[in-house]
C-alpha positions as CSV (number, residue, x, y, z in Angstrom):
1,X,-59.2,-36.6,-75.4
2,X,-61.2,-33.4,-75.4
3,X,-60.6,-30.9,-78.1
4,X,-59.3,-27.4,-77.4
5,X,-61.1,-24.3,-78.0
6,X,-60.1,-21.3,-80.2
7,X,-60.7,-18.2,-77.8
8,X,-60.7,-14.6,-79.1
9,X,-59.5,-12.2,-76.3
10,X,-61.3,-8.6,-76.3
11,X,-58.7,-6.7,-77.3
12,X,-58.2,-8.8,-80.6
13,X,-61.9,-8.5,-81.2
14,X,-61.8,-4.6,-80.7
15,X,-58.8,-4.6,-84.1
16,X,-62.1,-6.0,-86.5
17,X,-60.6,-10.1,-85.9
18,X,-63.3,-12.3,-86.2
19,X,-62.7,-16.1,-86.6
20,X,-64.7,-19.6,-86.4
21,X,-63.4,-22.9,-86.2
22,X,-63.7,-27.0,-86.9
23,X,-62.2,-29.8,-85.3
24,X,-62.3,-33.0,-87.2
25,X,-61.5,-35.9,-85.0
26,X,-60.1,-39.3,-87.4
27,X,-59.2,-37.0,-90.6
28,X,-58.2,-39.7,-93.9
29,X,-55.5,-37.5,-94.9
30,X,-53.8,-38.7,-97.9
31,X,-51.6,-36.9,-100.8
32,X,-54.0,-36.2,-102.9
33,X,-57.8,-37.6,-104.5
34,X,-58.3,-38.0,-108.3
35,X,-61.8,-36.7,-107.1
36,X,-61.1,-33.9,-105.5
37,X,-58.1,-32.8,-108.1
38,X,-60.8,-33.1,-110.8
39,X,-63.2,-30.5,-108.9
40,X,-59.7,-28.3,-108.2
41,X,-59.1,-28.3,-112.3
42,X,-62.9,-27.3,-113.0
43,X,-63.2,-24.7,-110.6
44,X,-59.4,-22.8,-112.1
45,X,-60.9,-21.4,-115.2
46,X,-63.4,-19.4,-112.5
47,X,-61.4,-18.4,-109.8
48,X,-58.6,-16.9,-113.0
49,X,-61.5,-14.5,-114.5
50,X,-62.8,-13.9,-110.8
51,X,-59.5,-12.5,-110.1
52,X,-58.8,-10.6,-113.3
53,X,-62.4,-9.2,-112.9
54,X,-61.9,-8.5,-108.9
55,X,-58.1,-7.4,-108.0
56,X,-56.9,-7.7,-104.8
57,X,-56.2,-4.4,-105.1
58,X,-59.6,-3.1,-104.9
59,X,-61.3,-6.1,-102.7
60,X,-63.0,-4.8,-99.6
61,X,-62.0,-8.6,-98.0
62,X,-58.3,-8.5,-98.5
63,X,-58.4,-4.2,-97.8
64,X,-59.4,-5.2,-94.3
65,X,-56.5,-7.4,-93.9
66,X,-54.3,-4.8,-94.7
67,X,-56.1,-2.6,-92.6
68,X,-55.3,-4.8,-89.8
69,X,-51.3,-4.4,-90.4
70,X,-51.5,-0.8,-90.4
71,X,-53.4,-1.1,-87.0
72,X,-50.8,-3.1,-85.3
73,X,-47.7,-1.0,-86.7
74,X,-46.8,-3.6,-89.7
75,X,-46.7,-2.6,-93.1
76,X,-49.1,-4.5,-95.3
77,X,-46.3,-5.0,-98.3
78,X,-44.0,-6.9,-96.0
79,X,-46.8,-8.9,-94.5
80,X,-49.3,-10.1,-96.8
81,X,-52.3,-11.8,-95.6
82,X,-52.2,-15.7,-97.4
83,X,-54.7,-15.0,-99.4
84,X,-52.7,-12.5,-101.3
85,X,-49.9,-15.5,-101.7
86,X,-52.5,-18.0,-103.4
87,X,-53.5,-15.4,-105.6
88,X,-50.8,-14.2,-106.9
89,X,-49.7,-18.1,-107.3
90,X,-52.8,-18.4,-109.2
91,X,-52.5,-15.7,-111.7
92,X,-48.3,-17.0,-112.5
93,X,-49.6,-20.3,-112.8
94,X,-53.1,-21.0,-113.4
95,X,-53.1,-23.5,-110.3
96,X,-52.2,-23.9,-107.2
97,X,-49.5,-26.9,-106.5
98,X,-50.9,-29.7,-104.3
99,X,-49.6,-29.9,-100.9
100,X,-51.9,-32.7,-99.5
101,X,-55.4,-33.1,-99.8
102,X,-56.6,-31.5,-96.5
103,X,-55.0,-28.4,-97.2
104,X,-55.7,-28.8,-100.6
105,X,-59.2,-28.0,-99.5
106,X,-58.8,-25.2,-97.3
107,X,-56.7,-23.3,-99.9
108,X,-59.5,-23.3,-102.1
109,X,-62.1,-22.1,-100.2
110,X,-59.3,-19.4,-99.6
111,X,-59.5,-18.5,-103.0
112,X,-63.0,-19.0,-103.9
113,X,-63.9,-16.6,-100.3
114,X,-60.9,-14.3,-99.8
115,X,-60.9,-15.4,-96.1
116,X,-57.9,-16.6,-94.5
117,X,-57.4,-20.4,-93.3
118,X,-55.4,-22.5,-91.9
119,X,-55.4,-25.8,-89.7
120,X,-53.2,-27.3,-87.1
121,X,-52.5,-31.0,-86.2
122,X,-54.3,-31.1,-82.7
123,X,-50.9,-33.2,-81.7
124,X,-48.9,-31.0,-81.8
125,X,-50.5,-28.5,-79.8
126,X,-50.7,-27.5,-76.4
127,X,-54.2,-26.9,-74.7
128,X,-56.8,-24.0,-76.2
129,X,-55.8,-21.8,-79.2
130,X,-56.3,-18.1,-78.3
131,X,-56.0,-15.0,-81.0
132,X,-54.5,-12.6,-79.0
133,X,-51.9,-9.8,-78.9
134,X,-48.2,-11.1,-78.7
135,X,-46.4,-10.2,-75.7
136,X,-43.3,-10.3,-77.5
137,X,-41.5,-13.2,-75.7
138,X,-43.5,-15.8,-77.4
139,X,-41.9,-18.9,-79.5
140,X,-42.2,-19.2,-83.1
141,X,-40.8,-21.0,-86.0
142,X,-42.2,-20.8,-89.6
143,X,-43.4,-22.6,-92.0
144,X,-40.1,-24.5,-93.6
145,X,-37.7,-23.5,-91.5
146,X,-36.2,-24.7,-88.4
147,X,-34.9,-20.8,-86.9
148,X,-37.2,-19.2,-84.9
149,X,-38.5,-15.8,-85.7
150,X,-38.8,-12.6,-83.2
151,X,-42.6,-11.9,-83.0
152,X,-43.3,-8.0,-82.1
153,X,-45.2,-6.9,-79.1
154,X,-48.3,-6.0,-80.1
155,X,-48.7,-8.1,-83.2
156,X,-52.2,-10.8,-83.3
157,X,-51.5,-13.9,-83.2
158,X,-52.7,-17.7,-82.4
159,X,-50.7,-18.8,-79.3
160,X,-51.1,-22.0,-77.6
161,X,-51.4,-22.8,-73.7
162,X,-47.4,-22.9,-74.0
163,X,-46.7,-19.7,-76.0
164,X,-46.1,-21.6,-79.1
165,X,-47.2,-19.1,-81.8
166,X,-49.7,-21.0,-84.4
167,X,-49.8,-18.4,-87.1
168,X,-48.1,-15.0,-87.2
169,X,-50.4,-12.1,-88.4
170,X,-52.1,-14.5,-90.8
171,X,-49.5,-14.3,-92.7
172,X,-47.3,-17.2,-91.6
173,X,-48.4,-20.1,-89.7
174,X,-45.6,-22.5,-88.1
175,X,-43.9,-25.4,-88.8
176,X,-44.4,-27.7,-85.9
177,X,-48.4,-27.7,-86.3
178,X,-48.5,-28.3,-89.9
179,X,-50.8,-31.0,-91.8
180,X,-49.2,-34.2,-92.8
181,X,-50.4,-37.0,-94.2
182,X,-50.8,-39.0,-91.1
183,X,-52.5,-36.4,-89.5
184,X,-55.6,-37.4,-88.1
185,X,-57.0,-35.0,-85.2
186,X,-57.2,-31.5,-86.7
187,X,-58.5,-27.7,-85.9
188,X,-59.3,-25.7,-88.9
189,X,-59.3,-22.1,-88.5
190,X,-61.6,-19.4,-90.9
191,X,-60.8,-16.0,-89.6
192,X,-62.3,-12.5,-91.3
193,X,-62.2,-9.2,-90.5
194,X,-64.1,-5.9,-89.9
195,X,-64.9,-6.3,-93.7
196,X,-66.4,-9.9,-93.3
197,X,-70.1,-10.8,-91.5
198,X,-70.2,-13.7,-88.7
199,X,-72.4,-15.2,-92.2
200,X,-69.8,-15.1,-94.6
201,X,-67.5,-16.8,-91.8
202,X,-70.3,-19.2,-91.3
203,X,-71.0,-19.7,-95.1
204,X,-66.9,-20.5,-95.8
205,X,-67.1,-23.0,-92.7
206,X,-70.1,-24.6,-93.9
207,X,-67.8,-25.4,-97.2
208,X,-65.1,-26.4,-95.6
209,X,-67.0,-29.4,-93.5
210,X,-69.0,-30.3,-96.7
211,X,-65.5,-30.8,-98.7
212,X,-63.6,-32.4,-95.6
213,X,-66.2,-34.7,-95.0
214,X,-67.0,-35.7,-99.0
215,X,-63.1,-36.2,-99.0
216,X,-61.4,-36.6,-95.7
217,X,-63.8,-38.8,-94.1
218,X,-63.6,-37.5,-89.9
C-alpha cells in the first residue's frame, strides 16, 4: 500500500506554514516502555527551568503561532497552539501524563522544540494529507468527542482526499485518526512557522525517527 503524501498548498505557505513529515510503516505501539518513561523522568527537571527561564510569553516559536491566528481572523487565547497546552500541563504538574508511547514521544520533542506535532493512524485516512485553507463545509470531530465541530472558511487545516479535517488550526487534531495501541502504519507531522528554519524542522524530525525507531521499532 503506498503511503500518502502531506502537500502544502501556496496559499498556506504564503501565511509563514512550514511542515515536514514521517511515515513509519510496522510501528510496535504499546502503552508505555520502562525505557523510554525513564528518559521522560530525566529530561522533566530540564524542560521545568527551560520554561521558567523561557515563557511562552516571550518565545519567538510560540509568537509565530499566534501570529498565525491573528492572520486567519482567530484569536490566539481561544485557540492555542498544543504546544501552549503541554506547557502549561508541565508547569501544574511537573510531567506530562502518558497517553501511549508513540505519542509519548512526539509530545516531548514538542516540549523540548516548541514545534507543533502530531500523527495520524494511516488507516484511517483517506489518500494524501494537504495543509490548506478550509472551505468551510469540511467534516470534523475532535479529539474526545463524538459531535462534530463547524470549521470556519478560511482557517488552515490538514484535510484528507475526503474532506475529513486531520487537525484544526494546530490546535486540535480529530478523533477518528488518533494513535492507538494497535496502530501500526503512521504519518507524523512537524509543522513550524515563519519563526522556524526548514533546519529546525529538519533537526525536530531527525529526533523524532531516532526516538521512534530506539522505541517503536517501524
Amino acid at each position: 500500500m503506498a503511503s500518502p503524501q502531506l502537500i502544502v498548498t501556496p496559499e498556506a505557505a504564503e501565511l509563514g506554514l512550514v511542515a515536514t513529515y514521517h511515515t513509519t510503516l510496522e510501528l510496535s505501539n504499546k502503552p508505555s516502555c520502562e525505557a523510554f518513561d525513564e528518559l521522560k523522568r530525566a529530561a522533566w527537571p530540564t524542560l521545568i527551568e527551560y520554561c521558567a527561564g523561557n515563557p511562552i510569553e516571550t518565545d519567538s516559536i510560540v509568537q509565530g503561532f499566534r501570529e498565525l491566528r491573528i492572520a486567519v481572523g482567530h484569536s490566539p487565547r481561544k485557540y492555542p497552539c498544543s504546544i501552549e497546552g503541554l506547557v502549561g500541563c508541565l508547569q501544574r504538574r511537573s510531567e506530562i501524563p502518558t497517553i501511549n508511547l508513540a505519542v509519548d514521544i512526539y509530545n516531548l520533542i514538542s516540549l523540548e522544540t516548541r514545534l507543533t506535532l502530531g500523527a495520524h493512524d494511516l488507516d484511517r485516512v483517506a489518500g494524501n494529507i494537504t495543509l490548506r485553507l478550509a472551505r468551510g463545509d469540511e467534516h470534523f470531530v475532535p479529539l474526545g468527542s463524538t459531535d462534530p465541530e463547524s470549521v470556519h472558511a478560511g482557517e488552515y487545516c490538514y484535510v484528507d482526499d475526503q474532506d475529513e479535517v486531520l487537525c484544526r488550526l494546530d490546535h486540535k487534531q480529530c478523533d477518528a485518526t488518533k494513535l492507538s495501541e494497535s496502530t501500526s502504519r503512521c504519518l507524523f507531522i512537524v509543522q513550524g512557522n515563519a519563526n522556524t528554519s526548514q533546519e529546525y524542522l529538519k533537526q525536530a524530525k531527525d529526533r523524532l525517527v531516532e526516538l521512534l525507531e530506539r522505541f517503536c521499532g517501524g
